[in-house]
C-alpha positions as CSV (number, residue, x, y, z in Angstrom):
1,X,-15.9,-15.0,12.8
2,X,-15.7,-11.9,15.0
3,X,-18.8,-11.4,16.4
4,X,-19.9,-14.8,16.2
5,X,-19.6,-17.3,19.4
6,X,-16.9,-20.0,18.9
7,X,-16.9,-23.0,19.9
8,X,-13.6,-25.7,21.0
9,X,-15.1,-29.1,20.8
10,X,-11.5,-30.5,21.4
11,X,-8.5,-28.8,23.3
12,X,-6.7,-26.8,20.9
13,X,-3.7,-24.2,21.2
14,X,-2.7,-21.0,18.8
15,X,-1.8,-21.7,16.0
16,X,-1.7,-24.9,13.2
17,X,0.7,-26.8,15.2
18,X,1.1,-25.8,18.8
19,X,0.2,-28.8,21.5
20,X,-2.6,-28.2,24.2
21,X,-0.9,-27.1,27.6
22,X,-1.6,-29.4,30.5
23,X,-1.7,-29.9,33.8
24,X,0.6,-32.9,35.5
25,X,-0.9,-35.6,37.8
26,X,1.1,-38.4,39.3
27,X,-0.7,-41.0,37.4
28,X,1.3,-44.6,37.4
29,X,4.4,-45.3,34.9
30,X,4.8,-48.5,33.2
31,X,7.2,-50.6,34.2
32,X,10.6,-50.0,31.8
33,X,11.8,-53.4,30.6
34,X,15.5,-54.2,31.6
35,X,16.6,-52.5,27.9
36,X,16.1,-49.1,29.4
37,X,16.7,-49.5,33.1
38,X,20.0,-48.1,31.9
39,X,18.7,-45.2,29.7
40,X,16.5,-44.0,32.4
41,X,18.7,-45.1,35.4
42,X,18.3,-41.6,37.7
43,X,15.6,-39.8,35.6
44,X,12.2,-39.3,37.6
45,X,9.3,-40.8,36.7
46,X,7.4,-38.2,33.7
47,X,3.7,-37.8,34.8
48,X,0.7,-38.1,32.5
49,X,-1.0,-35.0,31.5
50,X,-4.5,-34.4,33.7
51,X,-5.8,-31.5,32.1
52,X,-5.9,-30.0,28.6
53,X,-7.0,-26.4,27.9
54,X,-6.2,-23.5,25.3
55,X,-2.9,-21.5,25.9
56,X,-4.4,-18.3,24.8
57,X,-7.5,-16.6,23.5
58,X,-8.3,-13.9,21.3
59,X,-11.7,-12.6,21.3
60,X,-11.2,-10.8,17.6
61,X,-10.6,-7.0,16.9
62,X,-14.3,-5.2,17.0
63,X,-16.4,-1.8,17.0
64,X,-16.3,0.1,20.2
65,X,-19.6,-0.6,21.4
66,X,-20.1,-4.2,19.9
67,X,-19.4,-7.1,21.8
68,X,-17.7,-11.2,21.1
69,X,-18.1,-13.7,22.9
70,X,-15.8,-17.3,22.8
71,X,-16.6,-20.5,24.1
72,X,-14.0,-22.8,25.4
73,X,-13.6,-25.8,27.3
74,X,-11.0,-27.3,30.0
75,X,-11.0,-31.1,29.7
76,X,-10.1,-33.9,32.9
77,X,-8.1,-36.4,30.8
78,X,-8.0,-38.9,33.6
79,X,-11.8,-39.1,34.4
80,X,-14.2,-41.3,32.8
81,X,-17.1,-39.4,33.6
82,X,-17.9,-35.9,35.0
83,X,-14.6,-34.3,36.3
84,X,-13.4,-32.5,39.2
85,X,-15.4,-29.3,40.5
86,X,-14.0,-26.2,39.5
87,X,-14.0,-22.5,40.0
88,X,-13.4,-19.7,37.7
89,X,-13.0,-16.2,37.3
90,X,-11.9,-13.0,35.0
91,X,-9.3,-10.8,35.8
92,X,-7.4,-7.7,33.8
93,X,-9.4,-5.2,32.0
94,X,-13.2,-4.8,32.7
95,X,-14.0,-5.6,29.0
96,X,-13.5,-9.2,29.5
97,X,-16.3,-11.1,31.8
98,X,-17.6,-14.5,32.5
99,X,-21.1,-14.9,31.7
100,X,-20.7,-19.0,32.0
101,X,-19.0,-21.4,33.7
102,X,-19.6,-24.6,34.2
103,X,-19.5,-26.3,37.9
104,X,-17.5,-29.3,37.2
105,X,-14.8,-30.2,34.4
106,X,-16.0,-32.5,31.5
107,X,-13.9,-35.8,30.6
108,X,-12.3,-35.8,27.1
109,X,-14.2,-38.0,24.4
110,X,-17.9,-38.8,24.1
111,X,-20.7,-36.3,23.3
112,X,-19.9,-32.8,23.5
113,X,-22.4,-30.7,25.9
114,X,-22.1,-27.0,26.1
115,X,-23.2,-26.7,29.7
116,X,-19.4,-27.8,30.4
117,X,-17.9,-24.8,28.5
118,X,-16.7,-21.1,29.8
119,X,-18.4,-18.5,27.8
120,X,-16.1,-15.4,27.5
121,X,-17.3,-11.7,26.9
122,X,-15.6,-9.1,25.4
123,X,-17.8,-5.6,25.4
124,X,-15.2,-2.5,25.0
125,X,-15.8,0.8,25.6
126,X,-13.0,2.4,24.2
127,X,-10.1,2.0,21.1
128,X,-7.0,0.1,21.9
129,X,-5.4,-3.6,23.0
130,X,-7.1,-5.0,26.1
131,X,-5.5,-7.9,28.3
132,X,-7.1,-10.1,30.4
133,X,-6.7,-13.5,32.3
134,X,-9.0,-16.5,32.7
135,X,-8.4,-18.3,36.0
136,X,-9.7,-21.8,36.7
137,X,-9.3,-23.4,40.2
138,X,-10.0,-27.2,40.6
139,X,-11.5,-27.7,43.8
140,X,-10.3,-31.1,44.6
141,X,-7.2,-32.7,46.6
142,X,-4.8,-31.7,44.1
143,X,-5.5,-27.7,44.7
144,X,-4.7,-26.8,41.4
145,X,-5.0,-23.4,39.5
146,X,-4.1,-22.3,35.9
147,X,-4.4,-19.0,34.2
148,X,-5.1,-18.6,30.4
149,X,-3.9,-15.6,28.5
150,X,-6.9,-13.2,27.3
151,X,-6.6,-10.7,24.4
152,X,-8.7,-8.7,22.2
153,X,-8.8,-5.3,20.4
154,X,-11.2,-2.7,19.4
155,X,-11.6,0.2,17.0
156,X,-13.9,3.2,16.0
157,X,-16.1,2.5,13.5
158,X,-14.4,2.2,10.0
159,X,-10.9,2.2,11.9
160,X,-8.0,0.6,11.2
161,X,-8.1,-2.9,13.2
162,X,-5.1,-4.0,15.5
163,X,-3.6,-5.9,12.3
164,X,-4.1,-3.0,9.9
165,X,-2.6,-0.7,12.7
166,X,0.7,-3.0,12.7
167,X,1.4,-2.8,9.3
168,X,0.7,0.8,9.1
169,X,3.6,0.7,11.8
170,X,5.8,-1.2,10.2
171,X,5.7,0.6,7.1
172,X,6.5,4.5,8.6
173,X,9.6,2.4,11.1
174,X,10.6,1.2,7.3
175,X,10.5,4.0,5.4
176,X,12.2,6.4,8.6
177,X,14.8,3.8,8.5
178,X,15.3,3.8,4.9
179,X,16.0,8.1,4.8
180,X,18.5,8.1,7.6
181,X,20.2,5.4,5.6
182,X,19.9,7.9,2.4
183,X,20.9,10.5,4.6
184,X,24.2,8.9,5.7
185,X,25.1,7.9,2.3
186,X,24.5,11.4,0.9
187,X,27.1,12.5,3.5
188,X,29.4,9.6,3.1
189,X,29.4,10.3,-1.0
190,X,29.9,14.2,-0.3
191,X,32.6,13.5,2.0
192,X,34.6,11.0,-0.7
193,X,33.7,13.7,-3.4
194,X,35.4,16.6,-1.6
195,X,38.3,14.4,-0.6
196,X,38.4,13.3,-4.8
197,X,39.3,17.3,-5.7
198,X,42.1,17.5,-3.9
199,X,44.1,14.2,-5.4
200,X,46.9,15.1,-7.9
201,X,47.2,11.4,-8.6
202,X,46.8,11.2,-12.6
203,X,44.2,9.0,-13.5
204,X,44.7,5.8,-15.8
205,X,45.6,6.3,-19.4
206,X,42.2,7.1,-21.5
207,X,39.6,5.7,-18.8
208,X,39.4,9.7,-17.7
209,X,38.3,10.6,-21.3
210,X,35.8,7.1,-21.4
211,X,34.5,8.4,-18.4
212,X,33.9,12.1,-19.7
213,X,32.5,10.6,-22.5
214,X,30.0,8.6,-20.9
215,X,29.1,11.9,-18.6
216,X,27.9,13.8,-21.9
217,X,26.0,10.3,-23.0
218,X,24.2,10.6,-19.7
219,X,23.1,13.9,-19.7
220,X,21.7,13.8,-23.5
221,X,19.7,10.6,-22.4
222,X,18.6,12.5,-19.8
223,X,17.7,15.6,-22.0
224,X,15.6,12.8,-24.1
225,X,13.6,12.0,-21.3
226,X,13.3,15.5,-20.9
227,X,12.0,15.8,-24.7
228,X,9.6,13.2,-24.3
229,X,8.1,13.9,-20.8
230,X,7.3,17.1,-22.6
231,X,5.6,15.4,-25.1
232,X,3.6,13.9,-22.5
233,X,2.4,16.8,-21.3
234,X,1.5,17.7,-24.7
235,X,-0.7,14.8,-25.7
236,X,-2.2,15.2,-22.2
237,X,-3.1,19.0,-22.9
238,X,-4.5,17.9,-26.5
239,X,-6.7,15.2,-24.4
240,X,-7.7,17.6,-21.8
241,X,-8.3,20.8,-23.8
242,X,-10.9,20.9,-26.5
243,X,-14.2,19.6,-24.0
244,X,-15.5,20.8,-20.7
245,X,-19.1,21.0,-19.7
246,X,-18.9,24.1,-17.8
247,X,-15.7,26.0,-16.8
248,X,-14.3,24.5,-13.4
249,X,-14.4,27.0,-10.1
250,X,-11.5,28.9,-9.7
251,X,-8.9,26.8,-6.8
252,X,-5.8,28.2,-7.8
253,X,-4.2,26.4,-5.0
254,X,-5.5,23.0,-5.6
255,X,-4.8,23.6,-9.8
256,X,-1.2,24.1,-8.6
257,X,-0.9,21.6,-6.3
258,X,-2.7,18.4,-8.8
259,X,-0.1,19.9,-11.6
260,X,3.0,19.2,-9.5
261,X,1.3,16.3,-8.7
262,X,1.0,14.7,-11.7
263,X,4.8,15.8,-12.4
264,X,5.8,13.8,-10.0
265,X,4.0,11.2,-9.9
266,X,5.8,11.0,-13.4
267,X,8.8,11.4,-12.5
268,X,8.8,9.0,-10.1
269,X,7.4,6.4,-12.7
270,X,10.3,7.4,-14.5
271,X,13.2,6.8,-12.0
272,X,11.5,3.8,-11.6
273,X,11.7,2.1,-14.6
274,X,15.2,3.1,-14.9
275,X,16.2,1.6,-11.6
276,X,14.5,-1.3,-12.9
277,X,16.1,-1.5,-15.8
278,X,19.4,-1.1,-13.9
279,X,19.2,-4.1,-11.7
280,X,19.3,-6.1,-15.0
281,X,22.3,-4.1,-16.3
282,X,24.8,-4.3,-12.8
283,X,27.0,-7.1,-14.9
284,X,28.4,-6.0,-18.2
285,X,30.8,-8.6,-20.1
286,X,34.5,-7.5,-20.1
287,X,35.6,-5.6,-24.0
288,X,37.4,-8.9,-25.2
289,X,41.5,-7.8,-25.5
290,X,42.5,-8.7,-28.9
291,X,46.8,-9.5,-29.0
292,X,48.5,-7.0,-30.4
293,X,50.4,-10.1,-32.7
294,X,49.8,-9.9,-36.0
295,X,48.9,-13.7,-37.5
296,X,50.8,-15.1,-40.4
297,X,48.7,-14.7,-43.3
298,X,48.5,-18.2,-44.4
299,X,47.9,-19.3,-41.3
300,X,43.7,-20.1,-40.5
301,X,42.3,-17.5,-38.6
302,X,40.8,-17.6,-35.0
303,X,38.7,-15.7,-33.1
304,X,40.1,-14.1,-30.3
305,X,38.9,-14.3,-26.8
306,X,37.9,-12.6,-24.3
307,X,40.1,-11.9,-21.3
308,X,39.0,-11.2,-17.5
309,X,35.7,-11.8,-16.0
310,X,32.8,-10.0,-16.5
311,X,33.2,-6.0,-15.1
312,X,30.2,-5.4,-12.5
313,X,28.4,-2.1,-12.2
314,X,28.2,-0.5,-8.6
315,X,25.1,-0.8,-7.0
316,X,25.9,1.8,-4.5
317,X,26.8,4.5,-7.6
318,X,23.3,3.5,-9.4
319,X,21.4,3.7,-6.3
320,X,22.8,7.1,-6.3
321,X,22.0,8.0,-9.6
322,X,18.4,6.7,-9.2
323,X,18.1,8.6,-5.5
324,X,18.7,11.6,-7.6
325,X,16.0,11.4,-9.8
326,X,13.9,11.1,-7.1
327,X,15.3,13.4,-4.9
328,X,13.2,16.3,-6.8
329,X,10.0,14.4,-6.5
330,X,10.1,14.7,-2.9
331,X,10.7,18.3,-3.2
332,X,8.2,19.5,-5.7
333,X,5.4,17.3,-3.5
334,X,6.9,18.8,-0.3
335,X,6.3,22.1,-2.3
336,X,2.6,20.9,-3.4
337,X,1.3,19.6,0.1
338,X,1.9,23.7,1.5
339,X,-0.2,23.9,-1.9
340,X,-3.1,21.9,-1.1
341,X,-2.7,22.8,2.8
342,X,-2.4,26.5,2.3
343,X,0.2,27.6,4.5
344,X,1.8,30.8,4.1
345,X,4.7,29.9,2.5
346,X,6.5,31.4,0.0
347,X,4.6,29.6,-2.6
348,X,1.1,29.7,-1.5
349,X,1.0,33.4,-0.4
350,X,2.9,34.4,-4.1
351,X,-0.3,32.8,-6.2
352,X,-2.1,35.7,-4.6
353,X,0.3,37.9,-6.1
354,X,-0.1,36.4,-9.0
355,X,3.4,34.8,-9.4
356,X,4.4,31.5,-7.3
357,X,8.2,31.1,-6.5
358,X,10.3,28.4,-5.1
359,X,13.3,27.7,-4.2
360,X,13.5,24.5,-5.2
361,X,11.4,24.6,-8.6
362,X,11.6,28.0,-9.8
363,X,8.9,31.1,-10.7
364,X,5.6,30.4,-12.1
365,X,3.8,32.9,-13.6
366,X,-0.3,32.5,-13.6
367,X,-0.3,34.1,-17.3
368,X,-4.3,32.8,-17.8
369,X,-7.5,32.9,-16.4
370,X,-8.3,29.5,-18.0
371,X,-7.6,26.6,-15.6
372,X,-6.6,24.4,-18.3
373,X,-3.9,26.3,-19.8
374,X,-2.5,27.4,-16.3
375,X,-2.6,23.5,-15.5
376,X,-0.3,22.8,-19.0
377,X,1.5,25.7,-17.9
378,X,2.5,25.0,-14.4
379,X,3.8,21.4,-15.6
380,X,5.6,22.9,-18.5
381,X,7.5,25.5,-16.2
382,X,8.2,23.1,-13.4
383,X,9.8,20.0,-15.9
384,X,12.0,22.8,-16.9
385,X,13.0,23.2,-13.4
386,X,12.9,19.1,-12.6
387,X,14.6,18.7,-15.7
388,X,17.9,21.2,-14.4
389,X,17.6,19.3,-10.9
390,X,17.7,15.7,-12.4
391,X,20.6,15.8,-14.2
392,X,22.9,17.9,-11.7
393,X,21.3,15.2,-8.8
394,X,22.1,11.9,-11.0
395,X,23.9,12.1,-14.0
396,X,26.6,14.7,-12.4
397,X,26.7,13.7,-9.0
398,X,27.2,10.1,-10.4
399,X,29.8,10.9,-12.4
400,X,31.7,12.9,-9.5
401,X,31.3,9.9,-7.5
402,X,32.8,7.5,-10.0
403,X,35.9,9.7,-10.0
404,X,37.7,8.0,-6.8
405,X,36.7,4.2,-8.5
406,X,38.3,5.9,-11.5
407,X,41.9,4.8,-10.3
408,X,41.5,2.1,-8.4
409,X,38.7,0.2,-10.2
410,X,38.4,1.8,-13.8
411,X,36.9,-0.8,-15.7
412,X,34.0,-0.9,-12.5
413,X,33.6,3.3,-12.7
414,X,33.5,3.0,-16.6
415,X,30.6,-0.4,-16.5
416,X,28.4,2.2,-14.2
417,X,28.1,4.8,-16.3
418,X,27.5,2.6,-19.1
419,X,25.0,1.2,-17.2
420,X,23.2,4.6,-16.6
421,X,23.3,5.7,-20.3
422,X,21.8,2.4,-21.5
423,X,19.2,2.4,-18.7
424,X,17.9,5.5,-20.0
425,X,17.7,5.1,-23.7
426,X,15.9,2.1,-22.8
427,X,13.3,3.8,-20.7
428,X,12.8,6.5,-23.1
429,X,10.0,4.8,-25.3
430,X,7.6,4.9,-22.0
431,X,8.1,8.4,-20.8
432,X,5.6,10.1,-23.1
433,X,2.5,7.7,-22.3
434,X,3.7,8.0,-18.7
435,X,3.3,11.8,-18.5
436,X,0.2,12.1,-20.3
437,X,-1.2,10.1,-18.2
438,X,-0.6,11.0,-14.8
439,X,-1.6,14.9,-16.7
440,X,-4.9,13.4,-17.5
441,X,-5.8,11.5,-14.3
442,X,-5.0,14.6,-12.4
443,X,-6.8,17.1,-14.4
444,X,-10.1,14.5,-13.6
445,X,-9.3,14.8,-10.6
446,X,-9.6,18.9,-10.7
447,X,-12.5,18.9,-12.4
448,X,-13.8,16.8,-9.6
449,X,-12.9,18.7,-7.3
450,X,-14.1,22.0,-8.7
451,X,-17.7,20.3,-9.9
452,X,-20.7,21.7,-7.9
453,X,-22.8,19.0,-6.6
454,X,-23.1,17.0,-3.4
455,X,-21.3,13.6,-4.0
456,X,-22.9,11.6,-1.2
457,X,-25.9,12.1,-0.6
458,X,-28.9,9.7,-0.6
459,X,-31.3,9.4,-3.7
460,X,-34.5,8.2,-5.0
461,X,-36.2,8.3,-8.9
462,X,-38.0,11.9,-6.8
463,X,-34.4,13.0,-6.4
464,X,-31.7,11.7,-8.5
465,X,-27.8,11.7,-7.6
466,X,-26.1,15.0,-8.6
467,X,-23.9,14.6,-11.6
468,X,-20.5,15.6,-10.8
469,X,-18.0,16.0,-13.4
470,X,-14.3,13.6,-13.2
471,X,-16.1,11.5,-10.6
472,X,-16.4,7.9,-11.5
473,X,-19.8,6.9,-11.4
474,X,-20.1,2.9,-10.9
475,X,-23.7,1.5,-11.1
476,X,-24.1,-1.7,-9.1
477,X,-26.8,-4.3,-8.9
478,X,-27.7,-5.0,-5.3
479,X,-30.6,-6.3,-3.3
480,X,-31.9,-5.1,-0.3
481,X,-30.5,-8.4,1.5
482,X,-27.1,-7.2,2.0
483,X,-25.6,-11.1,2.0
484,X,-26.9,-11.4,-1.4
485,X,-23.6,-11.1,-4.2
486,X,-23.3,-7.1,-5.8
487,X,-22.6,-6.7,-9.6
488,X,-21.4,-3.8,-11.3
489,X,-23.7,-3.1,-14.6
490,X,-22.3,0.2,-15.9
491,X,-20.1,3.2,-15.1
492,X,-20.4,6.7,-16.7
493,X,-17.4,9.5,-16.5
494,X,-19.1,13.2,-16.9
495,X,-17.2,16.4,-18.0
496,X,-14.2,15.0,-19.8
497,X,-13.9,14.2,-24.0
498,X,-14.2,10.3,-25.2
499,X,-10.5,10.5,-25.5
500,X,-9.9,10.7,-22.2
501,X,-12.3,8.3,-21.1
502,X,-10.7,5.6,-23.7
503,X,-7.4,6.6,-21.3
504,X,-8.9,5.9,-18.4
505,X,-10.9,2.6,-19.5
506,X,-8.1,0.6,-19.9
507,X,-6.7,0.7,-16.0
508,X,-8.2,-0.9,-12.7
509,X,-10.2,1.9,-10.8
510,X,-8.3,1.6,-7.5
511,X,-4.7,2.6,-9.9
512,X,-6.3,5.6,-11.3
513,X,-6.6,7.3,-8.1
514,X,-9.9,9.2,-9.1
515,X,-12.8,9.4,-6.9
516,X,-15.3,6.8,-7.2
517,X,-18.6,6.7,-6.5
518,X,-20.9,3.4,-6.1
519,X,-24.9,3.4,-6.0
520,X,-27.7,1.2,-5.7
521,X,-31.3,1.6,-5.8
522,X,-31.7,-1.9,-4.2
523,X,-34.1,-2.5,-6.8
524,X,-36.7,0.0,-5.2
525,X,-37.9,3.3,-6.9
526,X,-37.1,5.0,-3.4
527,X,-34.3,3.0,-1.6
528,X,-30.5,3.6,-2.7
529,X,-26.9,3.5,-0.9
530,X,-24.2,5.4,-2.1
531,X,-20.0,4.7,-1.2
532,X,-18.1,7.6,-2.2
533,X,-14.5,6.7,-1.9
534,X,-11.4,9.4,-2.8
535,X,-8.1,9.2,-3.8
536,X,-6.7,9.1,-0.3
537,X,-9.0,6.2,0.4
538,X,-11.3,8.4,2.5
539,X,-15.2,6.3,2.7
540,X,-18.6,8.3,2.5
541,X,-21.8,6.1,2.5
542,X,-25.1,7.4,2.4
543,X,-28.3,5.1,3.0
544,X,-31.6,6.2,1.8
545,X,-34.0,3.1,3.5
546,X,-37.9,2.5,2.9
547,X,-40.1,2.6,5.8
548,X,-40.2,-1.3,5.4
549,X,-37.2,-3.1,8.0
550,X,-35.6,-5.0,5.4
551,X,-33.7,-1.7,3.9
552,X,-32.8,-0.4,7.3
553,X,-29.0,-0.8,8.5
554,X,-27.7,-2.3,4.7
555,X,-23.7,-1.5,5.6
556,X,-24.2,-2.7,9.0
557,X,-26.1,-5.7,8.3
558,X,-23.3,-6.4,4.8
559,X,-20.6,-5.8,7.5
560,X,-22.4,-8.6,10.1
561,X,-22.6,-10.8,7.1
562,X,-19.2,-11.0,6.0
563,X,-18.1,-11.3,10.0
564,X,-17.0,-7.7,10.7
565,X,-19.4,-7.3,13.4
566,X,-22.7,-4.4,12.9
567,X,-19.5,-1.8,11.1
568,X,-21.6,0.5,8.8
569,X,-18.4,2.3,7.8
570,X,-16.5,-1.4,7.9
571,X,-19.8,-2.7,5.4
572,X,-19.2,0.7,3.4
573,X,-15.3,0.1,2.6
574,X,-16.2,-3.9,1.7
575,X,-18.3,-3.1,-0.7
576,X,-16.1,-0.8,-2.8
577,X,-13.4,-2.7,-2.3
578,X,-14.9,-5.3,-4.2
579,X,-15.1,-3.1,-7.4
580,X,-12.0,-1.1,-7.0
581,X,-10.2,-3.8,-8.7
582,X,-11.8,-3.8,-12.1
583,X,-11.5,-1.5,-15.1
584,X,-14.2,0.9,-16.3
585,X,-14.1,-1.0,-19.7
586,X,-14.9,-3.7,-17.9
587,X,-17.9,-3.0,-15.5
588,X,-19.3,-0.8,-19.0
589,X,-18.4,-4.4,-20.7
590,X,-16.5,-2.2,-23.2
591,X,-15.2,1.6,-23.5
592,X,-18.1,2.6,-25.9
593,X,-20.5,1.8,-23.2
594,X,-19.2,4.4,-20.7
595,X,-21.6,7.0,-20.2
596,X,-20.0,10.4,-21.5
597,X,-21.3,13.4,-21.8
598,X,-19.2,14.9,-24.2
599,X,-20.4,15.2,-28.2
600,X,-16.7,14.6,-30.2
């Protein structure tokens, strides 16, 4: 574990299968029998390894400030006793040191004694990758020196370790990679668009009018989602409406900004499911061509079959069609981070003026003083604008790119649109429940925002938490040794009706993207910790110790426990990781047992 000394009581390389490296000698060969003098006629002699040692080290990934140390051991595999004399030394970054060496090499086999071992240091300073090299010199005739590989990392407290940073890496290259690629195609699709208007090629007999056809099939499937995504917000604004504790602050900025939010959040759910249930359409069975030839009638009938092969839909048109739909999602957030931010855009200085207008989603009008209804509002307005958008992005822009396949490949242009129409009558039944409740989830999350009250800060029974409306209140069951297991015994959701907190119930607390907050009184009337974490993943911890030494340090010391080194921040994260995954019905063992302020 990081943190921890390590020990190699045998020679061992990276990873499960790699071989120790080792260090020739001229040790005597057998003697080949006369069956391979011929197979090794003009070969020289291969030696017997002498030495076996680790290729590489890694000291582990900690805190700036902490240190780890490693033990390893270089082994004489040709003495019977004590080894050669050796000397040794650090080089590279002034992290790494040598705070033991031994003065001779120990043999391989027999009892292990530490005194034989190099004890490696690794104390940074600073953030980043550090590089280093072990060098060990034997000091007998042979002269020889090798030079082992050292690496390690280290990172601010509660930062991202040199693992979490290469992810993080490989997921921005990804998605940068993945929008030139859109990009590209966008221009490659306009370009064999423009090129389509100016054929005066006729098109084959009736697949023009299927296509058409198929075109207004699209749009009114798309004009159902519409319906129902509407519907959504309804419910969500019944749910929301009739219970509040006390009237949120006015944040007209942050209202605006959670509204569009949950829109596209939606919306995105939406295009979703229909891509999903795209993949599973791409292959549509040929429409069997019955013969023209009438049969005799006394002849027994047969069933005609099916001619061709089956027609495949084109995965580059319904890539298209679901970029579209998400195409708008990217602009309405782009249009809700100068929201939250408050830059002086057009859309963030207008609210001042009492009217908000964008290019991309239309004029909002703040019509009420009440934040709920200007929340309803905002999302009724901007669907209305989403709704124009998504069909003129997918369902149009598909259909105009079908137009060239149209005479080449007819039955292929004719499959893709089919495939978009029953994608989206099949995705309908979700949409409602979908809206409502991203709607919900965000309005908590307003109402969290808004709620006076200081979220972490440490308590006792002589000055309990602050209750803070939308935040998820978890209650856990921890002792003041922080290697002891933690239970979550209850949960409680303030400022919101029981409907809403039936919603919410149902869904693991990391995919509800609320604000939770977890607290302990560590089984003392004046000892607590507190891990507030938000939506974005940001960690808060508060500890409130007794005088006595057992309380003091309790992230730190969980942290050191589990192997992350003395990490408060790191101990923090761990601990509400661990509860993230479950549902509030679940920690409340049941969705009565929320705690709930409200009296419907």
């Amino acid at each position: 574990m990081p943190g921890d000394s390590q020990r190699e009581h045998a020679p061992v390389a990276s990873g499960p299968t790699a071989k120790p490296e080792v260090a020739p000698t001229k040790a005597k060969q057998p003697t080949p029998t006369p069956s391979h003098v011929d197979k090794l006629a003009g070969a020289a002699p291969m030696p017997s390894p002498r030495f076996a040692y680790a290729p590489k080290i890694d000291l582990g990934d900690v805190v700036v400030g902490d240190r780890s140390t490693h033990e390893t051991s270089v082994y004489a595999l040709d003495a019977t006793g004590q080894g050669p004399r050796v000397d040794a030394t650090v080089s590279g970054d002034p992290a790494f040191s040598l705070s033991r060496a031994p003065l001779f090499l120990p043999a391989i086999g027999g009892t292990f004694d530490p005194s034989y071992g190099f004890k490696l240091d690794f104390r940074p300073t600073r953030a980043g990758t550090f590089e280093g090299t072990l060098t060990v010199h034997v000091l007998d005739a042979t002269n020889e020196t090798f030079h082992i590989p050292l690496r390690a990392g280290a990172h601010a407290p509660g930062g991202r370790t040199r693992t979490e940073q290469a992810v993080a890496r490989t997921t921005s290259e990804a998605k940068n990679v993945q929008e030139l690629l859109r990009h590209a195609h966008d221009a490659e699709t306009d370009a064999t668009i423009a090129a389509e208007w100016t054929q005066m090629e006729p098109y084959p007999s009736g697949a023009k009018a299927k296509l058409d056809s198929l075109r207004i099939d699209a749009l009114a499937a798309l004009g159902t989602l519409d319906i129902k995504q509407q519907g959504g917000i309804a419910v969500a604004s019944e749910e929301i409406g009739k219970f509040q504790r006390k009237p949120p602050a006015g944040n007209d900025s942050l209202l605006e900004q959670l509204a569009f939010a949950a829109l596209d959040l939606a919306t995105a759910s939406i295009a979703g499911a229909v891509a999903g249930r795209l993949k599973g359409l791409v292959k549509i069975a040929a429409t069997p061509n019955v013969s023209a030839q009438v049969p005799h009638p006394m002849l027994p009938q047969r069933r005609a079959k099916p001619e061709g092969k089956p027609i495949e839909a084109d995965e580059g048109i319904i890539g298209l069609f679901t970029d579209g739909m998400k195409h708008l999602v990217k602009a309405s957030g782009t249009h809700a981070k100068h929201a939250l931010k408050g830059s002086p855009s057009t859309a963030s200085a207008a609210w001042s003026s009492e009217v908000d207008t964008s290019a991309e989603l239309g004029t909002y009008a703040k019509f009420s003083a009440d934040p709920t209804a200007q929340f309803i509002a905002i999302q009724t307005d901007g669907l209305a604008d989403l709704s124009h958008g998504r069909k003129t992005r997918s369902a149009v822009r598909a259909y105009d790119a079908l137009l060239p396949m149209l005479r080449t490949r007819p039955e292929h242009a004719i499959a893709s649109m089919q495939a978009i129409v029953t994608a989206l009558s099949e995705a309908a039944s979700d949409v409602t429940q979908t809206q409502a409740e991203q709607s919900v989830r965000h309005w908590v999350r307003y109402l969290q925002a808004s709620s006076p009250g200081t979220a972490n800060r440490p308590f006792s029974q002589e000055a309990p938490m602050d209750k803070i409306d939308g935040m998820i209140d978890v209650r856990l069951s921890a002792d003041a040794r922080p290697a002891e297991p933690v239970q979550a015994v209850g949960a409680r959701l303030f400022g919101v009706r029981k409907a809403v907190v039936e919603r919410l119930a149902k869904h693991s607390m990391r995919d509800l993207g609320l604000t939770v907050r977890a607290h302990s009184n560590l089984r003392s009337p004046s000892a607590s910790i507190t891990v507030v974490r938000a939506p974005d993943g940001t960690i808060e911890f508060s500890e409130n110790p007794t005088p006595e030494s057992h309380t003091q340090g309790w992230f730190a010391r969980r942290a050191e426990a589990f192997g992350a080194g003395r990490d408060a921040p790191r101990g923090a994260r761990m601990l509400i990781e661990e509860i993230l995954p479950k549902s509030l019905g679940e920690v409340a063992h049941g969705a009565s047992n929320i705690e709930n302020d409200s009296v419907d």
